[in-house]
MARBA-3410 file (N, C-alpha, C, O; in Angstrom, 1 decimal):
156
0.5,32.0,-28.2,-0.1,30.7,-28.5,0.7,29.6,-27.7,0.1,28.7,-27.1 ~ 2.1,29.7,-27.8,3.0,28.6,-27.0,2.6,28.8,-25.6,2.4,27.8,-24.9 ~ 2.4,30.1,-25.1,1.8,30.1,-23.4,0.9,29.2,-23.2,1.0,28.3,-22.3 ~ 0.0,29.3,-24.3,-1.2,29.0,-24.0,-1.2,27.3,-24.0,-1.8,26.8,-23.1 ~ -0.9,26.9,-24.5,-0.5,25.6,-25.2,0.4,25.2,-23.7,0.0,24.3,-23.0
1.6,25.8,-23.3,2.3,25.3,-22.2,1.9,25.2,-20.4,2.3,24.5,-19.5 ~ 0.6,26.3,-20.7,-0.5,26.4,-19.2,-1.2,25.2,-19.1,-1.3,24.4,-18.1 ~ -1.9,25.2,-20.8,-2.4,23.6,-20.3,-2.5,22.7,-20.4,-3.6,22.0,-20.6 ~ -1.0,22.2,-20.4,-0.3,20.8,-20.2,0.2,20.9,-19.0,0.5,19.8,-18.4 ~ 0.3,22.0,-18.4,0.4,22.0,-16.8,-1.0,22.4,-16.0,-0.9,22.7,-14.8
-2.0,22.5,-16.5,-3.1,22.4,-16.1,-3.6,20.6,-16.0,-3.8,20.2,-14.9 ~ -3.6,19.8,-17.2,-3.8,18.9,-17.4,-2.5,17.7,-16.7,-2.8,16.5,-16.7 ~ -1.3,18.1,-16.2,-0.8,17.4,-15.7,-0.4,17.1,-14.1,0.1,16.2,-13.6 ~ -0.9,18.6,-13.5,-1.3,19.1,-12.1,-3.1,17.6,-12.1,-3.1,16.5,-11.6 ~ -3.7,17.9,-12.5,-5.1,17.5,-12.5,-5.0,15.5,-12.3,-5.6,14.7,-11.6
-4.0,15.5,-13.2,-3.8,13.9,-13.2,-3.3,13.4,-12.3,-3.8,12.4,-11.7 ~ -2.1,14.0,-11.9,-1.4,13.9,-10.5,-2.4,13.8,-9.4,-2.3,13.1,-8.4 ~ -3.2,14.5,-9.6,-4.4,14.7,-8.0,-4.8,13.5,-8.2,-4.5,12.7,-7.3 ~ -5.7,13.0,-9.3,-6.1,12.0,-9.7,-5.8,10.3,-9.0,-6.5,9.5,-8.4 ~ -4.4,10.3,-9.3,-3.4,9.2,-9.2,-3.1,9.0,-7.3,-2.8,7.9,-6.6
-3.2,10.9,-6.8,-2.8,10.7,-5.8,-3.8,10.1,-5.4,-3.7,8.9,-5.0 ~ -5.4,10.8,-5.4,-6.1,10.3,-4.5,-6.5,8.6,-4.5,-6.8,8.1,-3.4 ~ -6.5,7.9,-5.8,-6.3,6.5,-5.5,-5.8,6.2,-4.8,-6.4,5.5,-4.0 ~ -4.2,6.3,-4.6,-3.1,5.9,-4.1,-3.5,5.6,-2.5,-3.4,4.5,-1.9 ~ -4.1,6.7,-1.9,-4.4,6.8,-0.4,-5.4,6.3,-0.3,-5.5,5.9,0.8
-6.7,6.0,-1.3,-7.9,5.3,-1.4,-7.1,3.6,-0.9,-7.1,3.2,0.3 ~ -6.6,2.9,-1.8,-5.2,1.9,-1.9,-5.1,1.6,-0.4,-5.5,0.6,0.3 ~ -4.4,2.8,0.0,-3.6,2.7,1.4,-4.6,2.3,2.1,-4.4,1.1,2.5 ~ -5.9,2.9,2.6,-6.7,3.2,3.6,-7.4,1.7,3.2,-8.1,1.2,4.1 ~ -7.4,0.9,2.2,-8.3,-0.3,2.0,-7.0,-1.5,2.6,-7.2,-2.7,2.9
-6.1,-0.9,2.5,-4.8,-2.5,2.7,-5.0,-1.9,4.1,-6.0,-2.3,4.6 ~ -4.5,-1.2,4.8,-4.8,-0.7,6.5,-6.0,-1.2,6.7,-5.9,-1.6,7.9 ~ -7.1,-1.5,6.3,-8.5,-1.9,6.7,-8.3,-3.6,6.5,-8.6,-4.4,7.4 ~ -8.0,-3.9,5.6,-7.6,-5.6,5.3,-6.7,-5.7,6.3,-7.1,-6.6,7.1 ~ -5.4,-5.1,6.7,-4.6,-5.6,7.5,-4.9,-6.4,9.1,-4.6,-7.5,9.6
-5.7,-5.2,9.6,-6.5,-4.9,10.5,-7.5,-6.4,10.7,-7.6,-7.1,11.7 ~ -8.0,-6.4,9.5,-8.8,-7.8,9.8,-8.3,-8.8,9.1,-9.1,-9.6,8.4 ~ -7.1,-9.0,9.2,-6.5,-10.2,9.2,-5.3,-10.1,10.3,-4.2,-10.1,9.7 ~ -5.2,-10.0,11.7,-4.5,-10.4,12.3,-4.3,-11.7,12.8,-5.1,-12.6,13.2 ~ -2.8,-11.7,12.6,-2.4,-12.9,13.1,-2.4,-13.3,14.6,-1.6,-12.7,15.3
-3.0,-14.0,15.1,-3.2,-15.0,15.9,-2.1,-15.8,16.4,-2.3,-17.0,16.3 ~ -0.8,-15.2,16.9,-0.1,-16.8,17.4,0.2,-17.2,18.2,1.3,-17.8,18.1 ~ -0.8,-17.1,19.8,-0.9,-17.8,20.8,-2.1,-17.4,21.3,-2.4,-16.4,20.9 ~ -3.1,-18.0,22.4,-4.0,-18.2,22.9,-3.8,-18.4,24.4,-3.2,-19.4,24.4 ~ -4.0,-17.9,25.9,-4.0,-18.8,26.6,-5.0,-17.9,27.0,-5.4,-16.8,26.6
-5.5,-19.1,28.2,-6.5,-19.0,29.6,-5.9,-19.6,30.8,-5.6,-20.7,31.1 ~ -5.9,-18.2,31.5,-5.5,-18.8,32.9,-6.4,-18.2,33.8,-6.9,-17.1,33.7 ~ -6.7,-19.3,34.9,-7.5,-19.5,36.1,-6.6,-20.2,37.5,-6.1,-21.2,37.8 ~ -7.0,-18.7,38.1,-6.1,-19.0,39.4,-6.5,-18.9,40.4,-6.9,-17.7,40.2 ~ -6.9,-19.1,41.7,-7.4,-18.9,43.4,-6.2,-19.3,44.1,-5.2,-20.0,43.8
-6.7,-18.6,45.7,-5.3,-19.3,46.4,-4.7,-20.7,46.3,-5.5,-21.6,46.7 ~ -3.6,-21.2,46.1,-3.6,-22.6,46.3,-3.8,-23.5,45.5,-3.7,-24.6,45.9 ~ -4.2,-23.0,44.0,-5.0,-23.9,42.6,-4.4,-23.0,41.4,-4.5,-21.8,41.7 ~ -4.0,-23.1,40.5,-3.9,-22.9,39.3,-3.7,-23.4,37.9,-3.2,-24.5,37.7 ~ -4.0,-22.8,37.1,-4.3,-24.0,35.8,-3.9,-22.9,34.7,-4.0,-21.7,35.0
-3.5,-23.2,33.5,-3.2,-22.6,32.5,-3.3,-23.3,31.3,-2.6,-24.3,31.1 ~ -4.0,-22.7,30.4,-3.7,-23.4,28.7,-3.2,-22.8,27.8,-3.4,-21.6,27.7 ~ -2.8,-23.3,27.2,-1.5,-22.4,25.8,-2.0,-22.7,24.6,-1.1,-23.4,24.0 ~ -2.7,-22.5,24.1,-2.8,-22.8,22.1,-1.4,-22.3,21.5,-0.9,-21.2,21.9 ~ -0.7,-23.1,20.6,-0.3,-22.2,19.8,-0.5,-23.1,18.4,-1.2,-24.1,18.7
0.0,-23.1,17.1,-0.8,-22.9,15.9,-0.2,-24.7,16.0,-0.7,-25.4,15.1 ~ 0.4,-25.3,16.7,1.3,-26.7,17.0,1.1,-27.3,17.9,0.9,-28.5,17.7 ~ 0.9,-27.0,19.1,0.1,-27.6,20.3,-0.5,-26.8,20.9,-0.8,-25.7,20.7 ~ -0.7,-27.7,22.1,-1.6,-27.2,23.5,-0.7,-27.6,24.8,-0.4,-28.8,25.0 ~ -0.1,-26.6,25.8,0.3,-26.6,27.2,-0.7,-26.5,28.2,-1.2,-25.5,28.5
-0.9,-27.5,28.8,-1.8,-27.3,29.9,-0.9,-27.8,31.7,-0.5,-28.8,32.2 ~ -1.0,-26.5,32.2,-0.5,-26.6,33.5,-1.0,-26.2,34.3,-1.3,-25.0,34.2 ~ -1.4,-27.1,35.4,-2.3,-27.4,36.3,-1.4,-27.7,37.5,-1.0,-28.8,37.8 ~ -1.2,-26.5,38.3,-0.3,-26.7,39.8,1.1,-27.0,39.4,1.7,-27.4,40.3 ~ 1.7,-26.8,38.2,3.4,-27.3,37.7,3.0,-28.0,37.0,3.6,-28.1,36.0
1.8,-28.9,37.2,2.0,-30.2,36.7,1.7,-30.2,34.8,0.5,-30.4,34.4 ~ 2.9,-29.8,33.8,2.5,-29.8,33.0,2.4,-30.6,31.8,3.5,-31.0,31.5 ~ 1.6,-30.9,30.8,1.3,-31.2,30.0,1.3,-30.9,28.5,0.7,-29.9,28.1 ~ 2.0,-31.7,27.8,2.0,-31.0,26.2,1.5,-31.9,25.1,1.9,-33.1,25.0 ~ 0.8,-31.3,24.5,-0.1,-31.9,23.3,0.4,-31.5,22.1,1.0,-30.4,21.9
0.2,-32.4,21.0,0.3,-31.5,19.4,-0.8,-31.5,19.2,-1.4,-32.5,19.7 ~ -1.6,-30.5,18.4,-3.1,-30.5,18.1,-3.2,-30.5,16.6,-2.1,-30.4,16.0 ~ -4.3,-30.5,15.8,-4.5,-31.0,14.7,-4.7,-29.3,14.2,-5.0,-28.4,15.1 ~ -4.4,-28.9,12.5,-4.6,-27.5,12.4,-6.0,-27.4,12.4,-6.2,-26.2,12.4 ~ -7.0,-28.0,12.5,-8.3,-27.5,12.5,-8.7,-27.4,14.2,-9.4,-26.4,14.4
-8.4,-27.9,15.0,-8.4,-27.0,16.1,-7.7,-26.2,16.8,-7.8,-25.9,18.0 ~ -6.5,-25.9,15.8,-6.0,-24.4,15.9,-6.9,-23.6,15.2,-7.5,-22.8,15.9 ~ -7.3,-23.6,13.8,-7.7,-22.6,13.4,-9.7,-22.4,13.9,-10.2,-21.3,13.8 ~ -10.5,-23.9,14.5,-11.5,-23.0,15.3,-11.3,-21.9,16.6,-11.9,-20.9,16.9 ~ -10.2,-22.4,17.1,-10.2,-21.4,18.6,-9.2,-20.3,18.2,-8.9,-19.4,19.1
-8.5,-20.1,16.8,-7.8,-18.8,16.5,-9.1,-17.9,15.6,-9.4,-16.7,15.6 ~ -9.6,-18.9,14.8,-10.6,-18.2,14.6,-11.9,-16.9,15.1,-12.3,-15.8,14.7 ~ -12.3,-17.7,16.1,-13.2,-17.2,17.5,-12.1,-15.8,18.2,-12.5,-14.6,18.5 ~ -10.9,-16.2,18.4,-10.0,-15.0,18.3,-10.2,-13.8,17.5,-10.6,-12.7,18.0 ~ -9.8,-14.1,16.4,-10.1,-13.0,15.3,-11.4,-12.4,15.3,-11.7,-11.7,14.4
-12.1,-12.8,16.3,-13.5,-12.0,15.7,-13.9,-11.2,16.6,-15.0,-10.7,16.8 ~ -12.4,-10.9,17.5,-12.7,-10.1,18.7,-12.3,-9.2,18.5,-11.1,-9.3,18.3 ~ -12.8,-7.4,18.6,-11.6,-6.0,18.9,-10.7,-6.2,20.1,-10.9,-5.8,21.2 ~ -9.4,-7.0,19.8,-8.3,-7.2,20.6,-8.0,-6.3,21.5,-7.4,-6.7,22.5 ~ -8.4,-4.8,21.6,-7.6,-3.7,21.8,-8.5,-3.2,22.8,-8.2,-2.4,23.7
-9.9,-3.7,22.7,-10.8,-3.9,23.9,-11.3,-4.7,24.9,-12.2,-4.2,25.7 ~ -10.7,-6.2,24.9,-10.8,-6.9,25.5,-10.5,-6.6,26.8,-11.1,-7.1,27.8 ~ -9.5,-5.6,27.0,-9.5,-5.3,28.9,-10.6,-4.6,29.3,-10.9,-4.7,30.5 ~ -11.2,-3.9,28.8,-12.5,-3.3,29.1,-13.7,-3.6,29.2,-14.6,-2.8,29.5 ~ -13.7,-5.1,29.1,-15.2,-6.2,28.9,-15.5,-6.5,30.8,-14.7,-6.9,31.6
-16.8,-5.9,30.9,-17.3,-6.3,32.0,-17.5,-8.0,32.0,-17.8,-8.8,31.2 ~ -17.2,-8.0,33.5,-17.4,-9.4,34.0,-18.7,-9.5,34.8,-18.9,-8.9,35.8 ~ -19.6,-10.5,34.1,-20.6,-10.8,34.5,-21.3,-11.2,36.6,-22.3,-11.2,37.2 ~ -20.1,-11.5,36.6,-20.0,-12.2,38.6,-19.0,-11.3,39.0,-18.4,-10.6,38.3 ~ -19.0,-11.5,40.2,-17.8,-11.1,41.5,-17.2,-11.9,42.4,-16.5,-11.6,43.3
-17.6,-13.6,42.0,-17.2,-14.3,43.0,-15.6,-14.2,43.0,-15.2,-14.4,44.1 ~ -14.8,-14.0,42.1,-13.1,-14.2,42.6,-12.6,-13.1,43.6,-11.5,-13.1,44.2 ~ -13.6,-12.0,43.8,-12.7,-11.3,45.0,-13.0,-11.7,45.9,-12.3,-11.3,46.9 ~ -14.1,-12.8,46.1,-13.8,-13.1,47.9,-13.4,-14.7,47.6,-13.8,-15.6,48.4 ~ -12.9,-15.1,46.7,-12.8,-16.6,46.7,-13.6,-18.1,46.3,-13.5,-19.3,46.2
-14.6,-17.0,46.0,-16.0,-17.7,45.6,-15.3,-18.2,44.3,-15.5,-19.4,44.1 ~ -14.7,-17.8,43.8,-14.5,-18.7,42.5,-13.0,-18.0,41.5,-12.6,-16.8,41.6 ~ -12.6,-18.9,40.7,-11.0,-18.7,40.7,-10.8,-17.5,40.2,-11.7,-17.0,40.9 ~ -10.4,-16.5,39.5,-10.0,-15.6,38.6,-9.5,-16.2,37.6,-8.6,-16.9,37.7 ~ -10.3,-16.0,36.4,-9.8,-15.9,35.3,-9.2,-14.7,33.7,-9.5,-13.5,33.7
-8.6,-15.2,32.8,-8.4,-14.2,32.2,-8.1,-15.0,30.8,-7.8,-16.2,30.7 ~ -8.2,-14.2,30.2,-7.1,-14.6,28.6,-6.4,-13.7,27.7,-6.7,-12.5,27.6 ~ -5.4,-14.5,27.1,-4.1,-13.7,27.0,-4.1,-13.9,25.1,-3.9,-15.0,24.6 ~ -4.3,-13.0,24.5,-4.1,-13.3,23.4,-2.8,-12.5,22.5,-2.7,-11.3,22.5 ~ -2.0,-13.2,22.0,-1.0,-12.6,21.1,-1.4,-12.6,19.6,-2.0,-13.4,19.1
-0.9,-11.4,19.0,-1.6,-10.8,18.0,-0.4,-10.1,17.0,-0.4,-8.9,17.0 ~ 0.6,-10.7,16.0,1.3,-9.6,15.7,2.4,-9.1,16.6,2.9,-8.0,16.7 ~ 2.6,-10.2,17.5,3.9,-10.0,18.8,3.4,-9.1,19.9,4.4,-8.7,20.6 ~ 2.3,-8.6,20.1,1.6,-8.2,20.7,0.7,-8.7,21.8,-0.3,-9.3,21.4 ~ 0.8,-8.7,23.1,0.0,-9.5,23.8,-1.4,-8.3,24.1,-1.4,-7.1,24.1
-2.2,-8.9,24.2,-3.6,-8.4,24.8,-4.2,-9.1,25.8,-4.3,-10.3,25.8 ~ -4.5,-8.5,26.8,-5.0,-9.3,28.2,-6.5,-9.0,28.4,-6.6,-7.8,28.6 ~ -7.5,-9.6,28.5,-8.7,-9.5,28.8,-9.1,-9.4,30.5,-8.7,-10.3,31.2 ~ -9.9,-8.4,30.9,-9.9,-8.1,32.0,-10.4,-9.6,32.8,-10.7,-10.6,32.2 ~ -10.4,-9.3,34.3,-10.1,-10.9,34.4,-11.8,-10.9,35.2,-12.4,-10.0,35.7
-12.0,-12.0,35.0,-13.7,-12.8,35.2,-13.7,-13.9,36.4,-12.6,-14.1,37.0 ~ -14.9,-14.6,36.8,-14.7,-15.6,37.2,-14.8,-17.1,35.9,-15.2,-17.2,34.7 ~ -14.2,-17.9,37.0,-14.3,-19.0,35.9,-15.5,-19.8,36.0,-16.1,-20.3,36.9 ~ -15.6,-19.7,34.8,-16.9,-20.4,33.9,-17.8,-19.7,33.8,-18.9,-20.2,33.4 ~ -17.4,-18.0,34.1,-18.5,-16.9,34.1,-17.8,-16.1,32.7,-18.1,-14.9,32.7
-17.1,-16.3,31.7,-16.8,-14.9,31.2,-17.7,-13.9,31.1,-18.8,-14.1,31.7 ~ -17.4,-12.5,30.2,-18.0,-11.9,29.8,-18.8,-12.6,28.4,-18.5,-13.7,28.0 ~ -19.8,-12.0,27.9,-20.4,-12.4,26.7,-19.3,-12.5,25.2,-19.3,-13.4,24.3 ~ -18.7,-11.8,25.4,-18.0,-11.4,23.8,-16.8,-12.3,24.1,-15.8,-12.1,23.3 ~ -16.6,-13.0,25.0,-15.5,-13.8,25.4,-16.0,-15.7,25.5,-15.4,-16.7,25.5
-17.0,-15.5,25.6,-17.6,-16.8,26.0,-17.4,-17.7,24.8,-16.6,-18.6,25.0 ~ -17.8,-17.7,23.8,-17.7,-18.9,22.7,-16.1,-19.1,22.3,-16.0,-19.7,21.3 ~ -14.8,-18.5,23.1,-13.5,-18.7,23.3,-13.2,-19.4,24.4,-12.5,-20.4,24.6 ~ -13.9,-18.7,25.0,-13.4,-19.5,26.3,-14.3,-21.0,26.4,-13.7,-21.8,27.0 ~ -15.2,-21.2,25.9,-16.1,-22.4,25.8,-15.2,-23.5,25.0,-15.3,-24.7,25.2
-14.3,-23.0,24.0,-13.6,-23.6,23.1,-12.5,-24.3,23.7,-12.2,-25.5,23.6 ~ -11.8,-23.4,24.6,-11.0,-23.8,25.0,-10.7,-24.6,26.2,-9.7,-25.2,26.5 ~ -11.9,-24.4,26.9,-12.3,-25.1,27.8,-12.9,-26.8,27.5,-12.8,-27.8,28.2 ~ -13.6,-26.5,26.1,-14.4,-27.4,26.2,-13.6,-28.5,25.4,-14.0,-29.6,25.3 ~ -12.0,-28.1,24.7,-10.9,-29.2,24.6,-10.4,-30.0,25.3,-9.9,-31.0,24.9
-10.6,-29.4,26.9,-9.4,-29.8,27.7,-10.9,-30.6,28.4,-10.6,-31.7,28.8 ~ -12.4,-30.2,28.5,-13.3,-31.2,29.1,-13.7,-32.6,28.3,-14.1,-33.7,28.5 ~ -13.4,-32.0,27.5,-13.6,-33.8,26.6,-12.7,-34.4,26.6,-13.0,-35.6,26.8 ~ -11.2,-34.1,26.6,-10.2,-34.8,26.8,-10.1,-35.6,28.0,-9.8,-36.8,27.9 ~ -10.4,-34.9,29.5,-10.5,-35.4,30.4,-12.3,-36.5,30.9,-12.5,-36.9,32.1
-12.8,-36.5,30.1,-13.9,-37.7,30.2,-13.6,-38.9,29.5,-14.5,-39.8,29.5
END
């Protein structure tokens, strides 16, 4: 009777353990999924270059660097437009961005500048394959519009 009684409390306590385990990794695999879509964001740039011309912009969560041939410039920006153009960030697969076809071909013969953007992620840089300017790819355009379209209103 003591066997019997001692098998299954080790039946019953094998059983709970499985139990407990399989939450635990249920747990894990939902914070890895959260993690994932909450990356941090803490730099932005776009750079656009041709022979003889280049320009560069920097977001970060505090200002904006814009250099144009050396000539550079620094801003403090307001947190709401850090967090529209980090936002527009975040809504991209970072990890595919070099792989996004570019709509034109004018930067290999000069037809128009090369561009690209550089996004930091978790100290991580990610580089988006490079485009012409004012052509991105689709899945890049309402970023690059953002950020572009800071530095064109400023300058009107």
């Amino acid at each position: 009777m003591n066997i019997q009684l001692i098998l299954f409390n080790i039946i019953l306590i094998t059983s709970a353990t499985s139990c407990v385990h399989k939450n635990n990794s249920e747990n894990t695999t939902t914070n890895i999924n959260m993690a994932l879509q909450q990356q941090k964001i803490e730099q932005i740039q776009l750079a656009e270059r041709t022979r003889g011309f280049s320009k560069s912009i920097v977001f970060t969560p505090s200002s904006k660097t814009t250099n144009t041939n050396e000539d550079i410039v620094n801003a403090k920006i307001s947190s709401a437009e850090w967090k529209a153009v980090s936002q527009l960030a975040q809504t991209l697969d970072l990890s595919k961005i070099s792989d996004l076809q570019s709509p034109t071909t004018g930067r290999h013969s000069d037809r128009a500048m090369a561009a690209y953007i550089i996004i930091t992620s978790n100290g991580k840089e990610y580089t988006s394959s490079s485009f012409d300017s004012g052509h991105p790819p689709k899945e890049l355009e309402a970023l690059y519009n953002a950020i572009n379209g800071t530095e064109k209103t400023k300058n009107q």
